[in-house]
C-alpha positions as CSV (number, residue, x, y, z in Angstrom):
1,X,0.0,0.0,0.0
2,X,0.9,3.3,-1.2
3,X,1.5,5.8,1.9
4,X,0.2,9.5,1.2
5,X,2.2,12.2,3.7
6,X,0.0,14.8,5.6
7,X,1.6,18.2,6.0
8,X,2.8,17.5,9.4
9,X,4.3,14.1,8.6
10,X,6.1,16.3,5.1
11,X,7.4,18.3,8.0
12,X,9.0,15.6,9.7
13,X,10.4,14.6,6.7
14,X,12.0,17.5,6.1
15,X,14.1,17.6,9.0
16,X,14.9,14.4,8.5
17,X,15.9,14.9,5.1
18,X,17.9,17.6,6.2
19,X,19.6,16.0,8.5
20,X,20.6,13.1,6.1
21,X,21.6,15.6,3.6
22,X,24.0,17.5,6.2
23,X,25.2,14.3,6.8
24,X,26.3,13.1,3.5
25,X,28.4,16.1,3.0
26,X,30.3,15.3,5.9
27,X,31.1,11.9,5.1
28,X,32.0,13.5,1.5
29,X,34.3,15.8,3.2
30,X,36.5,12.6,3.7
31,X,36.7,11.0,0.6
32,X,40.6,10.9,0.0
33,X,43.0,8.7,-0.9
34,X,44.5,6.7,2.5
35,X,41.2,7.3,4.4
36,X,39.7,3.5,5.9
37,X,35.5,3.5,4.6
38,X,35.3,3.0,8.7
39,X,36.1,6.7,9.4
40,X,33.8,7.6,6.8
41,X,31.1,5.4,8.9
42,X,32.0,7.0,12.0
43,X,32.0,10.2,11.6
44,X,28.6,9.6,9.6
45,X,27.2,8.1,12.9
46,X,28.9,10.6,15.1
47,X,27.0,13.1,13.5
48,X,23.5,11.8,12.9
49,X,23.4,11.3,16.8
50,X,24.7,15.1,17.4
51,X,21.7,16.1,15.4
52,X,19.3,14.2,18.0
53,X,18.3,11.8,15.3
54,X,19.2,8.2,14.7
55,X,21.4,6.6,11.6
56,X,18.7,4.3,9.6
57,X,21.0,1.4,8.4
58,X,22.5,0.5,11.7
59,X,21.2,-2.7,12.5
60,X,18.7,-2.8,10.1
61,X,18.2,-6.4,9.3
62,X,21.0,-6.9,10.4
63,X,23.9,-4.4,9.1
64,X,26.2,-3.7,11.2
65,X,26.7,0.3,10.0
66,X,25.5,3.2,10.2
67,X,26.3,3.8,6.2
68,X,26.9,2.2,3.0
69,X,30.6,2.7,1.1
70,X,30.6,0.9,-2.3
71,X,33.8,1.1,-4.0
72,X,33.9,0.8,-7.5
73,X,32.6,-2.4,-8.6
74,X,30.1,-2.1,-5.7
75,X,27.2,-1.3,-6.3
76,X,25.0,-1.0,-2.9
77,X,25.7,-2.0,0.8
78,X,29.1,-2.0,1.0
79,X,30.3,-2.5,4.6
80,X,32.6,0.4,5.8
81,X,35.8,-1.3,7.2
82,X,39.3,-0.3,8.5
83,X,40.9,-2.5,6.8
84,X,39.0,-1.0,3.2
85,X,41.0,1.4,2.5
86,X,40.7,4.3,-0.1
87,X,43.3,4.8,-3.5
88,X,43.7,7.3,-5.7
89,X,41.3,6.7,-8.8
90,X,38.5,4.5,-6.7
91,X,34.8,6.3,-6.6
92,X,32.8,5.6,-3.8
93,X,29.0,5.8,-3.1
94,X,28.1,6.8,0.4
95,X,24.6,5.8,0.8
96,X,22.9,7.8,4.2
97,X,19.6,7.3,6.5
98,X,18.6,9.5,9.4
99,X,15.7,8.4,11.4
100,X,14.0,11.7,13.1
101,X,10.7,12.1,14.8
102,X,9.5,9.1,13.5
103,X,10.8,9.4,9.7
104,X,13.9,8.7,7.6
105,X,15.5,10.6,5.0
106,X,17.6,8.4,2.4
107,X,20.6,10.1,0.2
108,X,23.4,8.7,-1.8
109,X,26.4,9.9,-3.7
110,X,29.0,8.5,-5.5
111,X,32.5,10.5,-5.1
112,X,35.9,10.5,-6.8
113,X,39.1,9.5,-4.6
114,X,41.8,11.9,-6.1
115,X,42.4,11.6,-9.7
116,X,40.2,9.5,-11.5
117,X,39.7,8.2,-15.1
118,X,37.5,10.1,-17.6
119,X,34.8,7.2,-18.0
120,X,34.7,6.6,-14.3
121,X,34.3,11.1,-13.9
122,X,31.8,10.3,-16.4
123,X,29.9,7.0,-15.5
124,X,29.5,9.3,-11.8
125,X,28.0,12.4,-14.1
126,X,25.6,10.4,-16.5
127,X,24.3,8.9,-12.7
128,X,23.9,11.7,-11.4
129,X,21.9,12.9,-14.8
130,X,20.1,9.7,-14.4
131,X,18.3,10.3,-11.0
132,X,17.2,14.2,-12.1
133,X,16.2,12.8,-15.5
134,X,13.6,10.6,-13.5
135,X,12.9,13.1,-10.7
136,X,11.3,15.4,-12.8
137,X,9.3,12.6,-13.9
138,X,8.0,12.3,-10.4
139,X,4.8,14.3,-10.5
140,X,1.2,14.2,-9.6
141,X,-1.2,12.4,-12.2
142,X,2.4,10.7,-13.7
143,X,3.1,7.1,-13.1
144,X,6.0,5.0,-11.5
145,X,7.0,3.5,-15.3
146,X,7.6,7.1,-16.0
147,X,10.4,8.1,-13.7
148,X,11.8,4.4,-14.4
149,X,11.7,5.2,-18.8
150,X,13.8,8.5,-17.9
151,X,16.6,6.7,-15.9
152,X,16.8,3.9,-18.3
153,X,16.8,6.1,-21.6
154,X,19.3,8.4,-20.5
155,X,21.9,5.9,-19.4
156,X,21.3,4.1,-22.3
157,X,21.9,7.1,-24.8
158,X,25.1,7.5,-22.8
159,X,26.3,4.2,-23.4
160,X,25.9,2.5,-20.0
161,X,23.4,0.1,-18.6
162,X,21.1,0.3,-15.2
163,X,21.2,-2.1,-12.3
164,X,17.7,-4.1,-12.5
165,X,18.3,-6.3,-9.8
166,X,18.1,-3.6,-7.1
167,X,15.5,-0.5,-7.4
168,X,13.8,2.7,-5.3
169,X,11.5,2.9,-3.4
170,X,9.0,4.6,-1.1
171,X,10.0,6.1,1.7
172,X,8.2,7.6,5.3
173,X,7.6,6.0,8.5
174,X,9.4,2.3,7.4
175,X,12.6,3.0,5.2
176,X,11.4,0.7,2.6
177,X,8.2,1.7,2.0
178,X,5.7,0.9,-1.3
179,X,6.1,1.8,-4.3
180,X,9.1,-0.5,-5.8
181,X,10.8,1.7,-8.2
182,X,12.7,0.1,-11.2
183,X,15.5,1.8,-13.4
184,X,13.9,0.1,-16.2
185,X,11.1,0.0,-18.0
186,X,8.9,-3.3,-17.0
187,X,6.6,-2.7,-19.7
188,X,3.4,-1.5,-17.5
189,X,2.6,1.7,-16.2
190,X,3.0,1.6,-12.4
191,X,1.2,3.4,-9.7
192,X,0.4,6.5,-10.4
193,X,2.0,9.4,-8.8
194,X,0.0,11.4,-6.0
195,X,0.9,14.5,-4.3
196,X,2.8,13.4,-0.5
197,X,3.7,10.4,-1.7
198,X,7.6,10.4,-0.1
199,X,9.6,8.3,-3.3
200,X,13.5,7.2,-2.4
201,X,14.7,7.5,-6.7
202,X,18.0,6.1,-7.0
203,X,19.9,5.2,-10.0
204,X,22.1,2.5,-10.0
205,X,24.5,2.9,-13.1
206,X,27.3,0.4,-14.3
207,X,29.8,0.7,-17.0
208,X,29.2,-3.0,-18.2
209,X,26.0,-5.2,-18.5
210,X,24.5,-4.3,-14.8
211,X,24.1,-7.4,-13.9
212,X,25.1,-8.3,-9.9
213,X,26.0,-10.6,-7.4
214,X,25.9,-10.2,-3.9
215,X,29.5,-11.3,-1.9
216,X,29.9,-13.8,1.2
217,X,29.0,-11.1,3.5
218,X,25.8,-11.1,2.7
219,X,25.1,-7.8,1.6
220,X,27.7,-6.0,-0.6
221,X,26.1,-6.1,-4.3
222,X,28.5,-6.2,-7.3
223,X,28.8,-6.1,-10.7
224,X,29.0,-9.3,-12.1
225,X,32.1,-8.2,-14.8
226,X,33.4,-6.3,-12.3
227,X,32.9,-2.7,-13.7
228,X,32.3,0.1,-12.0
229,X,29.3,1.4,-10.7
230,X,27.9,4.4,-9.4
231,X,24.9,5.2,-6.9
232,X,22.9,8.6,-6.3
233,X,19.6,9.2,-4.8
234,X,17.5,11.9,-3.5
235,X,14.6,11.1,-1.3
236,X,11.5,13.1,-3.3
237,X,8.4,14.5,-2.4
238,X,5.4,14.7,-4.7
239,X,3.7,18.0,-4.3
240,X,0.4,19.4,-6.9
241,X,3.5,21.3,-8.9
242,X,7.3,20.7,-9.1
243,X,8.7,17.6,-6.9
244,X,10.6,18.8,-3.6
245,X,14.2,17.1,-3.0
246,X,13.8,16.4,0.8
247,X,17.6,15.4,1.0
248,X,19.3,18.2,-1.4
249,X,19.6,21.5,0.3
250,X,20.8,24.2,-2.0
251,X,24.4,24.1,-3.7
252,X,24.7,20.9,-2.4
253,X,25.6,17.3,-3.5
């Protein structure tokens, strides 16, 4: 079932949005070569809590972090580790939750680590395309197949493929909410799109066919041919006019 938001609940959202957002940009702040994905992870935590509000991922089902850190071929849930340590020409996705009064707020990146190739600048830029592409697909009277056509053309066009194993999804109260939304194009229309319904949109891009695995641990996803891969989301609002980016304040990420 399909959540709709009330203005108070949007509220709540927002400031946990924000805080998710703020939160992201520090853990960006530390993408450099040498640094462990741990410290990332910690100083992630350290500053959800500061902010009164709780980090989304720890322990749910399970994971034991408060973030996601996918390097290169990894495409979600990466593990942050001290032994996982950062090189020049790695990217990294840093995928954030932060649980306040009683809602989450869901963000990913993917960064560069020092001097990277010009596909991998690019594969992060055509992602990054990808998710705004779809967002602006994300409005009332639309449907869910909509956002998913945008993400999948544009990486297409640009010569790279979408993840289908993995997809979006709604977001509120639970951090997996309904709807399921694909990067592809499944051939029917979807749910359509009402205002305050609270969507997580978030590409997953690989250089090669897209296809995954998911390692030993459990939960680190990765690309089958062992290509790189990049991750950015936004968690979006649906309004009655243009949709609101609850995690992107402005100038930001």
């Amino acid at each position: 079932m399909i959540l709709i938001k009330s203005g108070r609940e949007i509220e709540a959202m927002r400031k946990a949005g924000r805080i998710a957002a703020l939160a992201l940009i520090e853990g960006g702040k530390l993408v450099r070569p040498g640094i462990p994905t741990r410290q990332i992870d910690d100083a992630i935590r350290r500053f959800i809590r500061r902010q009164g509000a709780t980090p989304s991922f720890l322990g749910y089902r399970g994971f034991p972090a408060s973030t996601n850190t996918s390097v290169n071929d990894e495409v979600i849930h990466g593990i942050p580790s001290r032994r996982r340590i950062l090189r020049d020409g790695d990217i990294i996705s840093i995928d954030v939750g932060a649980y306040f009064e009683g809602f989450h707020g869901d963000t990913a990146a993917t960064f560069a680590v020092g001097e990277i190739s010009k596909e991998a600048r690019r594969l992060i830029e055509v992602t990054r395309e990808c998710f705004f592409k779809g967002a602006a697909r994300a409005v009332s009277g639309a449907r869910i197949s909509d956002i998913s056509a945008a993400v999948q053309t544009h990486a297409e066009q640009n010569g790279f493929n979408v993840v289908r194993d993995w997809t979006g999804h709604g977001v509120g109260r639970e951090l997996h909410e309904d709807p399921e939304i694909p990067n592809f194009s499944e051939g029917k229309r979807g749910a359509r799109l009402l205002p305050g319904m609270t969507l997580a949109i978030e590409p997953m891009i690989s250089a090669g066919s897209g296809e995954t695995d998911v390692l030993r641990d459990g939960w680190t996803v990765v690309t089958t041919d062992g290509s790189h891969a990049a991750h950015y989301e936004h968690t979006v609002l649906v309004t009655k006019g243009e949709p609101e980016l609850l995690t992107k304040l402005d100038g930001s990420i």
